[in-house]
N, C-alpha and C positions, 0 to 999 in steps of 0.2 A: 187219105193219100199222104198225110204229113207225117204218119206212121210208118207206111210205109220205107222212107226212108230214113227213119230215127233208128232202128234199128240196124240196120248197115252201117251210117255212120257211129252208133254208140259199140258196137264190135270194132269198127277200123280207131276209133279213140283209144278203146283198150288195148289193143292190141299196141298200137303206138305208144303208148306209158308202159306195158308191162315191159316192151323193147329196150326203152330210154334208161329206166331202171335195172336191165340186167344187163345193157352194155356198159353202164357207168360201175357196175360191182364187178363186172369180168375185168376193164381198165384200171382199178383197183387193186385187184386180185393179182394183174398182172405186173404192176408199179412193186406192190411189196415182194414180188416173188425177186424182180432184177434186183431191187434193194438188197437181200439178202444175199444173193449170188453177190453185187458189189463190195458187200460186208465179208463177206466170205472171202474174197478175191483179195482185198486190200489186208487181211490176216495173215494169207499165207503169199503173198506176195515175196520172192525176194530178191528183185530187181532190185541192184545197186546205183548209186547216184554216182554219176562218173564227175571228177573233179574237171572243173573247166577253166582250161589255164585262161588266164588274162590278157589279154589282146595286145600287141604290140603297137609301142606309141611311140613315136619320132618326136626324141627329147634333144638330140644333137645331131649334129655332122664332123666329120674326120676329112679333113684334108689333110694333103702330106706336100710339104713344099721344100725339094732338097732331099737332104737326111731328116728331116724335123717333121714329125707331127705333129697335128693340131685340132682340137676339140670345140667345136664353136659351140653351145647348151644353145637348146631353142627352149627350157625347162629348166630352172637351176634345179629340182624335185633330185634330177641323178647325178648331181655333184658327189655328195658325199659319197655316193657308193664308186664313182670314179676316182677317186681321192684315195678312197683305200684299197684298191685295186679289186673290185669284186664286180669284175666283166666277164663274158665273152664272147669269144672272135671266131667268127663262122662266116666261112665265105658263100656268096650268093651262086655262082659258079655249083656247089653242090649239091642244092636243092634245085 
C-alpha cells in the first residue's frame, strides 16, 4: 500500500524540481535579455540633459520712499553684484 503512493508522490517531486529549475533559467534568461536591451538603450540614447536654472532666493527688498530708493540685503551674498550694477528689473505685472 505504501507503494502505492511512492510513486505518485516521486512523479509530483520531479515534476516540482524539473519546474523550479526551468523557471529560475527562463528568469535568468530573461534578466540578461532586458540587461542587454538596457545596454543597448543607454549606447544609443541621446536624450540631452536640460540645464536647470537655479531657483530664485529673496536676498533683498526695494523700497522707494520719495524720489529715493532703497535696498535693504536680507543676504550680503548679492552686494557686490549690486554694487556693480549687474541686475535685472522685470516687473511681476508681466508674468
Amino acid at each position: 500500500m505504501s507503494l502505492d503512493m511512492l510513486i505518485p508522490f516521486g512523479i509530483l517531486l520531479a515534476l516540482v524540481v524539473y519546474l523550479i529549475f526551468t523557471r529560475s533559467k527562463f528568469e535568468k534568461e530573461v534578466v540578461e535579455v532586458y540587461e542587454k536591451k538596457f545596454d543597448e538603450w543607454k549606447e544609443f540614447n541621446t536624450t540631452t540633459t536640460k540645464e536647470v536654472e537655479p531657483a530664485k532666493v529673496l536676498v533683498g527688498l526695494v523700497y522707494k520712499t520719495g524720489y529715493k530708493v532703497s535696498v535693504e540685503l536680507l543676504d550680503e551674498s548679492a552686494k557686490a553684484q549690486l554694487e556693480k550694477g549687474k541686475f535685472e528689473i522685470s516687473e511681476i505685472k508681466d508674468k
